[in-house]
C-alpha positions as CSV (number, residue, x, y, z in Angstrom):
1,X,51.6,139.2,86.1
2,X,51.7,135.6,87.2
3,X,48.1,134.7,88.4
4,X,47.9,133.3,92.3
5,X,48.2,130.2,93.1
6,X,48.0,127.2,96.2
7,X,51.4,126.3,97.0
8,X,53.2,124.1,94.1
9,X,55.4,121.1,94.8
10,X,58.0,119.5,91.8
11,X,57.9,115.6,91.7
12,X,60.2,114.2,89.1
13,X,61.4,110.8,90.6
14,X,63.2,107.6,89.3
15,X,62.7,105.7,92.5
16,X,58.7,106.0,92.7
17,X,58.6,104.5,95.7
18,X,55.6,105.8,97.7
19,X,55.5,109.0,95.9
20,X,51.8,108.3,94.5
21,X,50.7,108.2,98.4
22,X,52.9,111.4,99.2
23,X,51.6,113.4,96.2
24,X,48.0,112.9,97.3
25,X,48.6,113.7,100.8
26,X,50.2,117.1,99.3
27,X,47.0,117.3,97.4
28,X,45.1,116.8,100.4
29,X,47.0,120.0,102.1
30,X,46.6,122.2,99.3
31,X,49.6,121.8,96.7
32,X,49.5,121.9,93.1
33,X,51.5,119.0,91.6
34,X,53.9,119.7,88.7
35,X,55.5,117.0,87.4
36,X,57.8,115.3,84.3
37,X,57.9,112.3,81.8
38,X,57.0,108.8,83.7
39,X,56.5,110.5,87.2
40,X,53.7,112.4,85.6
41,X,52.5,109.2,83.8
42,X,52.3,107.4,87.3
43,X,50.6,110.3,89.3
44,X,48.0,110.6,87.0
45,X,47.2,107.3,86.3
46,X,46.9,107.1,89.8
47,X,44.3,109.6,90.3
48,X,47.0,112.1,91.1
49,X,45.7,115.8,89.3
50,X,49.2,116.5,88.5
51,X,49.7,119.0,85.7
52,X,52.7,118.8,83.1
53,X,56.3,120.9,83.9
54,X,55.2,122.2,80.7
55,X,52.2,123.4,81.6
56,X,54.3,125.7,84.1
57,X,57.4,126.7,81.7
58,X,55.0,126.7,78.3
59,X,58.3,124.6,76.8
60,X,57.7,121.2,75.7
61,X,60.9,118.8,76.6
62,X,63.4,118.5,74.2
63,X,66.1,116.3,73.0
64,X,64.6,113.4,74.2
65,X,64.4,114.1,77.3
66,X,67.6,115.8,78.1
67,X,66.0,119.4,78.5
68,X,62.7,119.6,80.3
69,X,63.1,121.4,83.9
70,X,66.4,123.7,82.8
71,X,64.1,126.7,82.7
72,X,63.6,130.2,84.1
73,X,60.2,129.3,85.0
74,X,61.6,126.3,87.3
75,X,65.0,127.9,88.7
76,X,63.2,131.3,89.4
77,X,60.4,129.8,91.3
78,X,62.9,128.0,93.4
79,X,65.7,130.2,94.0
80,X,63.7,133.7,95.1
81,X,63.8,134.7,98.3
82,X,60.2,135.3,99.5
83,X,61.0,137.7,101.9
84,X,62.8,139.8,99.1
85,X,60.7,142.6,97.2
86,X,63.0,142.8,94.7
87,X,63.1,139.2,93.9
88,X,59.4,138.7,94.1
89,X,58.8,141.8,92.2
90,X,60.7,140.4,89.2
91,X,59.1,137.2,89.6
92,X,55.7,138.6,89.2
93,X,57.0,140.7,86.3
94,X,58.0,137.5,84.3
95,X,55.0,135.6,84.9
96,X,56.6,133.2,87.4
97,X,54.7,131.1,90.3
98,X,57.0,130.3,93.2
99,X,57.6,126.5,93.7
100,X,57.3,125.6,97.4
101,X,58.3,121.9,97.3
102,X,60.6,119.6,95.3
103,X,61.0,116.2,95.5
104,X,63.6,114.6,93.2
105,X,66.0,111.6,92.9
106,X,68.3,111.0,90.4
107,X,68.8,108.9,87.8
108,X,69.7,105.1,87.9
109,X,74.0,105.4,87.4
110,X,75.0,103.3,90.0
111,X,72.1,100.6,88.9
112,X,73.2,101.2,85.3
113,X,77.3,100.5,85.5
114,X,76.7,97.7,87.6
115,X,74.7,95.6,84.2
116,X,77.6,93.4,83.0
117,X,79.3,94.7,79.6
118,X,77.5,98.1,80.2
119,X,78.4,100.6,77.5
120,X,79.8,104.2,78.1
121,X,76.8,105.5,76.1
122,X,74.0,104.2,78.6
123,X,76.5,105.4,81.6
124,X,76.5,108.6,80.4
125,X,72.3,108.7,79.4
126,X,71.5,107.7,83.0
127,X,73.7,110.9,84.2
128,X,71.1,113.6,85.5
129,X,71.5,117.0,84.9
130,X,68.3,118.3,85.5
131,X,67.8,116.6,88.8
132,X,70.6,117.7,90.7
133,X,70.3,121.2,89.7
134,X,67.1,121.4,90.9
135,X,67.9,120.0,94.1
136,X,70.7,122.2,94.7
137,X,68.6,125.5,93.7
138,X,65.8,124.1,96.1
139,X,68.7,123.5,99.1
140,X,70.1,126.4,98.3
141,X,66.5,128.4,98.9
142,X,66.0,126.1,102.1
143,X,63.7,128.6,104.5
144,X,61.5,129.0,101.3
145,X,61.8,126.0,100.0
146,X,61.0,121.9,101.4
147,X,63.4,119.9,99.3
148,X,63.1,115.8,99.9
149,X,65.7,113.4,97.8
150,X,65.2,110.4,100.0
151,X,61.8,108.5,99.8
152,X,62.3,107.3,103.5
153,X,61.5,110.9,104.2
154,X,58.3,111.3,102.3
155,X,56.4,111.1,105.7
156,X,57.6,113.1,108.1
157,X,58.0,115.7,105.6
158,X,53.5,115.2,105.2
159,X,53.5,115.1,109.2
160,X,55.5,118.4,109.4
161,X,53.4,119.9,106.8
162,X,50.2,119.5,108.3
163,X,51.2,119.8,112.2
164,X,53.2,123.4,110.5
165,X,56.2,122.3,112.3
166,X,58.3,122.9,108.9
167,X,61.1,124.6,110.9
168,X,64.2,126.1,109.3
169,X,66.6,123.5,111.4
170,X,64.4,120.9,109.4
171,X,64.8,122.7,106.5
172,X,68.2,123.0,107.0
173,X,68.2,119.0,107.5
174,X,66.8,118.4,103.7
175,X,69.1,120.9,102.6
176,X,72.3,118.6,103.8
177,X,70.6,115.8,102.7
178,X,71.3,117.1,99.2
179,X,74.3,118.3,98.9
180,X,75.6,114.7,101.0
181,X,73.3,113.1,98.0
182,X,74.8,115.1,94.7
183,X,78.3,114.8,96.3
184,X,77.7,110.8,96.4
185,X,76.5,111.1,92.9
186,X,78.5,113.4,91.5
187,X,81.8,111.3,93.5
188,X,80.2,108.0,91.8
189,X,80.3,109.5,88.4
190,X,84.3,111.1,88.1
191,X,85.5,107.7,89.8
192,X,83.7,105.9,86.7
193,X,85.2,108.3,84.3
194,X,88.5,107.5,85.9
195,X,88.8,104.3,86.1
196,X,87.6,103.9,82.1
197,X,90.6,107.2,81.4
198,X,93.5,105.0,83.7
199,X,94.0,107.8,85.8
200,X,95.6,106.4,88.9
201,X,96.1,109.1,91.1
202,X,94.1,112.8,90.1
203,X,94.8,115.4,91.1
204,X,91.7,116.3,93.5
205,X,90.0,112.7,94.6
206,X,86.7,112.0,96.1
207,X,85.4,108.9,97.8
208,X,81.7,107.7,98.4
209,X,80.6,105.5,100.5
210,X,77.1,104.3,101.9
211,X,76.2,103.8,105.4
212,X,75.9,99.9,105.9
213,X,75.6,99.7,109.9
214,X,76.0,101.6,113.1
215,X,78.4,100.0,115.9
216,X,78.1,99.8,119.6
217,X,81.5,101.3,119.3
218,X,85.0,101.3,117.9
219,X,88.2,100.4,118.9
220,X,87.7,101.3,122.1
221,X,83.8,101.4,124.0
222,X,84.7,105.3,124.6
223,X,84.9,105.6,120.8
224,X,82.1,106.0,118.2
225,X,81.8,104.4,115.3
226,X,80.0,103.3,111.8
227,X,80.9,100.9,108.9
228,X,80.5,102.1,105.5
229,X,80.1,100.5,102.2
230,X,81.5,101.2,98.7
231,X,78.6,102.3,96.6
232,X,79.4,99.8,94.5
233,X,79.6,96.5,96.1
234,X,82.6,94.1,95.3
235,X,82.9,90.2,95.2
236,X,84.7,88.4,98.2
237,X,84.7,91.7,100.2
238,X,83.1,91.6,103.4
239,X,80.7,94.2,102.3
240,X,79.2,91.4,100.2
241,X,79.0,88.8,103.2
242,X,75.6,87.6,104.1
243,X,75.4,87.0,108.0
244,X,73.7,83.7,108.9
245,X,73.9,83.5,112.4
246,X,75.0,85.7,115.3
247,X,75.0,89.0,116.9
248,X,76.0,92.3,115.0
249,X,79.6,92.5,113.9
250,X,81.5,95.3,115.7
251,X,84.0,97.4,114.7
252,X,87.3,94.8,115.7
253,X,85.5,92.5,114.2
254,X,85.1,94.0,110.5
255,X,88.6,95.2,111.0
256,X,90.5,91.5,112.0
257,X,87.9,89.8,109.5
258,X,89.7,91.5,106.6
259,X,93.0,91.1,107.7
260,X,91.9,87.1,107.7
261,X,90.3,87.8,104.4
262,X,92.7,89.6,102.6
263,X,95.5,87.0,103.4
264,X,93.1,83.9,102.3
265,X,92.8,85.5,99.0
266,X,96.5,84.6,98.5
267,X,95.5,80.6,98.5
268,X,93.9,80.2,95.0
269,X,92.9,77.1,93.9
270,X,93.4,75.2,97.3
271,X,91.7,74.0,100.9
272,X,93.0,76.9,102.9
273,X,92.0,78.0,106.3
274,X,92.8,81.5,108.0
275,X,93.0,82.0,111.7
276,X,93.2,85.5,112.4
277,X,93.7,87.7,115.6
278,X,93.6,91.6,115.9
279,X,94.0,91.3,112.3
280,X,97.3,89.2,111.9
281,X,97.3,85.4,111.1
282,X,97.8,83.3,114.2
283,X,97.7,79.8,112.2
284,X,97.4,79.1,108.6
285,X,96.7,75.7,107.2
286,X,96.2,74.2,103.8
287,X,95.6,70.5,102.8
288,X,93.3,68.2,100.5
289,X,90.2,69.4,102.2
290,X,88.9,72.0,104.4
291,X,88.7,69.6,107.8
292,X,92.6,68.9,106.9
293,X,93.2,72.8,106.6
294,X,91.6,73.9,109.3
295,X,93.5,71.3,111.4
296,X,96.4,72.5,110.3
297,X,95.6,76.1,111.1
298,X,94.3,75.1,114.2
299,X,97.4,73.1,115.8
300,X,99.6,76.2,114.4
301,X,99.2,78.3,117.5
302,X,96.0,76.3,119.2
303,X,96.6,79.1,122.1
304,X,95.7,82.4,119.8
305,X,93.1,80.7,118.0
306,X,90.9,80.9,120.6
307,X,88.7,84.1,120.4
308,X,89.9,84.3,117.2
309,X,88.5,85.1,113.5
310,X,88.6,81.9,110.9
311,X,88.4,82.3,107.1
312,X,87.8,79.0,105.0
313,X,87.8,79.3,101.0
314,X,85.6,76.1,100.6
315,X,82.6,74.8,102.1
316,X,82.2,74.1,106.2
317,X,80.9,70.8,106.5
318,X,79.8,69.0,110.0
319,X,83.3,67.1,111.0
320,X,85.1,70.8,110.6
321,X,82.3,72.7,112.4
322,X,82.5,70.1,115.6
323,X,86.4,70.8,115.7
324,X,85.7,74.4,115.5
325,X,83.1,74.0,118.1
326,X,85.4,72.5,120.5
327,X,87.1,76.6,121.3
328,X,85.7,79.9,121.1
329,X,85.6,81.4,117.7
330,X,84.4,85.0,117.3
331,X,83.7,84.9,113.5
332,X,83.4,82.3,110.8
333,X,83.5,83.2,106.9
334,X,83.3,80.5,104.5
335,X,82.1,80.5,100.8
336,X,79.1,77.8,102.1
337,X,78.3,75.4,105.2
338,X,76.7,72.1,104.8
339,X,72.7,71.8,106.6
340,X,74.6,69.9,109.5
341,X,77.5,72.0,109.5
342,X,75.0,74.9,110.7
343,X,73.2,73.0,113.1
344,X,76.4,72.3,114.9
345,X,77.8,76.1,114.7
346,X,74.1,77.4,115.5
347,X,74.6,75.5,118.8
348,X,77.1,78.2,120.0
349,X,74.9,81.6,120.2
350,X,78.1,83.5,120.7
351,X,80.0,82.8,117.4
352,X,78.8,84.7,114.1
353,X,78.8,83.0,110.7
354,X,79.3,84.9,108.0
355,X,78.9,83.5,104.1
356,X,80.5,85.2,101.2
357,X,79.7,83.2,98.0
358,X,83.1,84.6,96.3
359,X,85.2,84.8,99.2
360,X,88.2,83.5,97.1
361,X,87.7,86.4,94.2
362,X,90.7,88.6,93.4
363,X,90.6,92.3,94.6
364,X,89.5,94.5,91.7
365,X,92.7,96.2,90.3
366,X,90.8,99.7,90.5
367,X,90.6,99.3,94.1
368,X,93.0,101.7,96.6
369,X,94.5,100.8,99.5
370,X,94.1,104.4,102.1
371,X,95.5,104.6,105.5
372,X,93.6,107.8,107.1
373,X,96.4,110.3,108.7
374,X,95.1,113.5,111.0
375,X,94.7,115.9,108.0
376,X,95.5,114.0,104.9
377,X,95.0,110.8,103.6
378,X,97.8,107.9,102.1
379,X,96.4,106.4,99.2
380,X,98.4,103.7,97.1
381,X,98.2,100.3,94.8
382,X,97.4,96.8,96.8
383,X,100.4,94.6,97.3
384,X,99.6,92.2,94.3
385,X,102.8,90.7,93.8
386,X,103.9,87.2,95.2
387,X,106.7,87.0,93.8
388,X,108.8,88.9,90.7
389,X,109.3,85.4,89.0
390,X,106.3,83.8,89.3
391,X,107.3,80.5,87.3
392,X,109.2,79.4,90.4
393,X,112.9,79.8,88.3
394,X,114.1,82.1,91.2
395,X,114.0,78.7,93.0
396,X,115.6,76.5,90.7
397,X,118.6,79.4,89.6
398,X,121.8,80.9,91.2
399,X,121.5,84.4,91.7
400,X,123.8,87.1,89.4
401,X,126.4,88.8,91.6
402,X,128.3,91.5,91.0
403,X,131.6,92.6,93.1
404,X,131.9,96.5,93.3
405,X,134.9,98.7,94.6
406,X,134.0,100.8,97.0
407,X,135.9,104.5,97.4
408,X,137.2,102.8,100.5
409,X,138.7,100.1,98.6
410,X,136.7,97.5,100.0
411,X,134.9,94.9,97.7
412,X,131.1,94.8,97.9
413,X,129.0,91.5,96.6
414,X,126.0,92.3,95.5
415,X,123.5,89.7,95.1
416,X,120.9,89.5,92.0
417,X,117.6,87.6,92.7
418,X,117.6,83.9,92.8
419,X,119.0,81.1,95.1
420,X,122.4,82.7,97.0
421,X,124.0,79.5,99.0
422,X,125.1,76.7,97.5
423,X,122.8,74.3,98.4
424,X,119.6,74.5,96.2
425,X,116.4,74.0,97.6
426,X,114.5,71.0,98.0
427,X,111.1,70.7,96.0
428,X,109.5,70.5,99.7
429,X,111.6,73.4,100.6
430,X,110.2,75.5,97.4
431,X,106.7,74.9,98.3
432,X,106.6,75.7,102.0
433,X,108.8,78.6,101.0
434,X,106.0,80.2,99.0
435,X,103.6,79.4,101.7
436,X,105.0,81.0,104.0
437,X,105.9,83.7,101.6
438,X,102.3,84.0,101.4
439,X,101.6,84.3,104.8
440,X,104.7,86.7,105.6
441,X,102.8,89.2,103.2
442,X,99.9,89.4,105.4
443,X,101.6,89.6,108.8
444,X,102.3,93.3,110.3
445,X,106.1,94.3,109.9
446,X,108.6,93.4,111.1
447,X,107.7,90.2,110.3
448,X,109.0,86.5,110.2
449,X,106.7,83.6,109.4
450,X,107.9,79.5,109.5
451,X,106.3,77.1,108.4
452,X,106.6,73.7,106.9
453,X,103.7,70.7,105.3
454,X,101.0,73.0,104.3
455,X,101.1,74.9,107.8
456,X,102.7,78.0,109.6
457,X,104.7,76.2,112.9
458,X,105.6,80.1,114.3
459,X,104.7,83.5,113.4
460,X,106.6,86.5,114.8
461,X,105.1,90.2,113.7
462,X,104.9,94.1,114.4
463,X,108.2,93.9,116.1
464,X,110.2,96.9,115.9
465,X,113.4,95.0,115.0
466,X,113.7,91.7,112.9
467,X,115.5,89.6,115.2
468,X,113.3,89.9,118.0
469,X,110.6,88.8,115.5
470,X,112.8,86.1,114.5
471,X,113.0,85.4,117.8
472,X,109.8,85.5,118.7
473,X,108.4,83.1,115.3
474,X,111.0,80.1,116.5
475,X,109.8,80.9,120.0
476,X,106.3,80.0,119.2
477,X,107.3,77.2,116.6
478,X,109.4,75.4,119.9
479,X,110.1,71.8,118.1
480,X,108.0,72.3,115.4
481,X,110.9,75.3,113.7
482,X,113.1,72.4,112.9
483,X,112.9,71.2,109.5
484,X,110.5,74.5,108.8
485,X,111.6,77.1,106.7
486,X,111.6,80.7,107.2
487,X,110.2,84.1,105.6
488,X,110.9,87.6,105.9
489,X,108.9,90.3,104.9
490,X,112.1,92.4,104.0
491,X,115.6,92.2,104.2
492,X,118.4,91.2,107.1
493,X,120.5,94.1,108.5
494,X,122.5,91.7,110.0
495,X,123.5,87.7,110.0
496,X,121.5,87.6,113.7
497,X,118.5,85.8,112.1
498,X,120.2,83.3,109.9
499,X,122.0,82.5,113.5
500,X,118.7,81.7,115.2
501,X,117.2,80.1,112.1
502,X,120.5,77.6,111.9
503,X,119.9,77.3,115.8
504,X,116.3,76.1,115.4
505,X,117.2,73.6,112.7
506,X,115.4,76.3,109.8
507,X,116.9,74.6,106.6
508,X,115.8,77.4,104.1
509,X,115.0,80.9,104.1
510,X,113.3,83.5,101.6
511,X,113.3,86.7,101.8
512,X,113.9,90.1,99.9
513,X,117.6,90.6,99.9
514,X,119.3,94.0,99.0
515,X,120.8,94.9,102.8
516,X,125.0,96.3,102.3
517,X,125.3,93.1,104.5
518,X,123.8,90.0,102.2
519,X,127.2,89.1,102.2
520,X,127.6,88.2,105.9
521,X,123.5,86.6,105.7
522,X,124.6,84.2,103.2
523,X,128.2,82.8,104.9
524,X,125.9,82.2,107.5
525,X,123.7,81.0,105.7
526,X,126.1,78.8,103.8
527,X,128.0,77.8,107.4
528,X,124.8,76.2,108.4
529,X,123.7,74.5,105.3
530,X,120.5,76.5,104.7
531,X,119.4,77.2,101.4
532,X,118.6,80.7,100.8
533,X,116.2,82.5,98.0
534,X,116.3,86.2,97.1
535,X,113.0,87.9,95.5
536,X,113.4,91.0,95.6
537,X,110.1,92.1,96.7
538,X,109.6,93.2,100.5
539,X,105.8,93.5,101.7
540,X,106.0,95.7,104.7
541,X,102.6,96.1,106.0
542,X,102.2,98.3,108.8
């Protein structure tokens, strides 16, 4: 028969913060304290009378470690129902003391596979078994049971205590606080596992993510709406962006900032500037600096620039901050600004200045890119590829064609990838080609991107046909089209665009290729004098 006692809380902690003053304001409102390994260590050496989990289960740990709280003696005292003869009956019987209170966090994983080189052996030490069980037997036995996981509720928890406002919708409160915590945990561990297996797509996937803000709103002011972090943070994401100056980002703003990011990422090992708006690029620049990229990008559309998102891969200095000061600019992100360069911005106290020390680094190739869908969720590989030849010989080679007879009788050319005119293009030609190319990638389907000299000179996007996006990219080029070159996210139906391209003085083109009508694209193509590149890689983005 199990002796009576004052009520018993369970402290077993790896984040000690402010559990010494917790456990002495339990002590102060009558609770026994049980505790385990260094938690124990700490309580008592700060005054704490905390007693062993040994003391309560008569089992010394084990297996360094690994077994100290898996024990009748804990798991009964949590998991009976106090308002159950039966159960309290058999508790009695066994020589078992309820537990009343149980404060636990877990161990260090997320801190542990974050150390560079980290072997699977530590990973899988600093996976808690005991911990989580405990919680959930504790959450499970909520109306009986005060179970705390977080430290930042360590005090209300005391307050409620004491003022016996303890209530069961509190209760109920820890008891989600768990389950939301081992789920995180538990959701960190199996991605680990999975990405160390190769397994691309499982069969049951779970994703964990950590509150990093609440917005005013989302899309829309009627909308609510929080941004969430990967558990694990990752260079050049804006999750890793340090905000210098400026009001709270809001939801548009997080979503057009990565659209500017993602598409700067392209630009490795050059100047490159970004001007982004509602998450498509409204100028793009590059040149020997960052003042001579960002005056590209600005004079590339300087009408949707204003309001508008920029991304900089280099360092802001004071000439390029007092062009950038001459128009309203939402959002900066650069990889550094210069001491003046932040005086000048700072003089604005609209714009917001964002600094992300590897805003160039390449997306992880573990990373997913999900679209959320009412009920399901599309989950797929980033768009890595620039192009399938990325030696530039698709530039400098005539594309393979094949003739095939149809059941109709008719001849069909089909076109390999490579150059498909006659003319070859120009060395200029090749490199605002892959610029644009670049930029095309970026831009929401359908899409058609010119540019020419480091620049984009007219972008048309999200148009439900290509020609009117054709139309619409020479359109916003006006003189600037001729002598540009032209991309297209995927192929041409029709000969319609390499008629407006040849009308706007285009003089090359790149773009997919596979339609049943290259054939008719290329005598246009060929009529106008336009040199013309097959990839074979589209980059719909919708």
């Amino acid at each position: 028969m199990a002796k009576a006692i004052k009520k018993r809380a369970l402290v077993s902690v790896s984040d000690k913060t402010g559990v010494v003053e917790f456990c002495k304001r339990l002590e102060e409102l009558g609770y026994e304290i049980v505790s385990t390994g260094g938690t124990l260590k700490t309580l008592v050496d700060s005054g704490v009378k905390a007693i062993s989990i040994s003391d309560v289960t008569g089992f010394r740990e084990c297996l360094d470690g690994r077994v100290k709280t898996l024990h009748p003696a804990v798991h009964a005292g949590l998991l009976a129902r106090r308002d159950d003869a039966e159960h309290m009956k058999s508790l009695a019987e066994m020589g078992y003391n309820t537990i009343d209170l149980v404060a636990v966090n877990l161990y260090p994983f997320k801190q542990t596979i974050q150390k560079p080189n980290v072997k699977l052996e530590e990973a899988i030490e600093n996976i808690d078994i005991g911990g989580p069980t405990m919680l959930r037997s504790a959450a499970k036995n909520y109306r009986d049971v005060i179970v705390v996981c977080e430290p930042a509720d360590y005090a209300e928890v005391v307050e409620r205590i004491k003022n016996k406002t303890d209530d069961e919708t509190f209760r109920l409160g820890l008891s989600y606080k768990v389950y939301r915590h081992t789920a995180a945990y538990d959701s960190l561990i199996s991605d680990y596992m999975r990405k160390l297996l190769g397994i691309e797509f499982p069969e049951h996937i779970t994703f964990a993510y950590d509150k990093a803000q609440e917005l005013r709103y989302g899309e829309n002011p009627q909308q609510g709406a929080v941004f969430y972090n990967e558990p694990v943070i990752r260079k050049g994401s804006l999750s890793s962006a340090k905000q210098l100056w400026g009001k709270e980002l809001s939801y548009n703003n997080i979503n057009d900032a990565n659209g500017a990011l993602e598409l700067l990422k392209e630009f490795d090992g050059m100047p490159a500037v970004v001007a982004c708006k509602h998450a498509n690029p409204c100028g793009v620049g590059t040149g020997k600096d960052v003042h001579e990229a960002y005056m590209r990008a600005y004079n590339s559309d300087p009408v949707s620039v204003f309001g508008g998102i920029l991304a900089i891969n280099g360092t802001v200095d004071a000439a390029t901050a007092a062009e950038i000061n001459k128009i309203f600019i939402e959002i900066v992100m650069a990889s550094g600004y210069t001491d003046e360069a932040l005086e000048i911005l700072e003089s604005k106290k609209n714009i917001r200045l964002l600094q992300i020390d590897d805003i160039a680094a390449k997306r992880e190739d573990t990373a997913f890119d999900m679209k959320k869908v009412y009920g399901g969720l599309l989950v797929q590989r980033y768009d890595e590829t620039l192009v399938k030849n990325e030696d530039m010989k698709l530039f400098s080679v005539k594309a393979p064609v094949e003739h095939t007879t149809l059941q109709s009788g008719k001849t069909k050319t089909v076109y390999g990838c490579g150059v498909v005119t006659d003319r070859m293009p120009t060395k200029e030609e090749i490199d605002a080609m892959m610029f644009a190319w670049r930029v095309v990638k970026h831009t929401k389907s359908n899409a058609i991107v010119i540019g020419k000299q480091g620049r984009t000179t007219g972008i048309g996007m999200g148009q439900t046909n290509r020609i009117w996006a054709a139309k619409q990219a020479v359109e916003h080029a006006g003189d600037e089209a001729k002598g540009s070159v032209l991309a297209s996210d995927a192929f041409f139906p029709f000969d319609d665009c390499v008629a407006v391209a040849a009308e706007a003085g285009i003089t090359a083109i790149i773009q997919p290729g596979g339609s049943i009508k290259d054939e008719d694209s290329v005598k246009a193509a060929n009529k106008a004098g336009i040199a013309m590149v097959f990839v074979g890689d589209r980059h719909f983005k919708h």
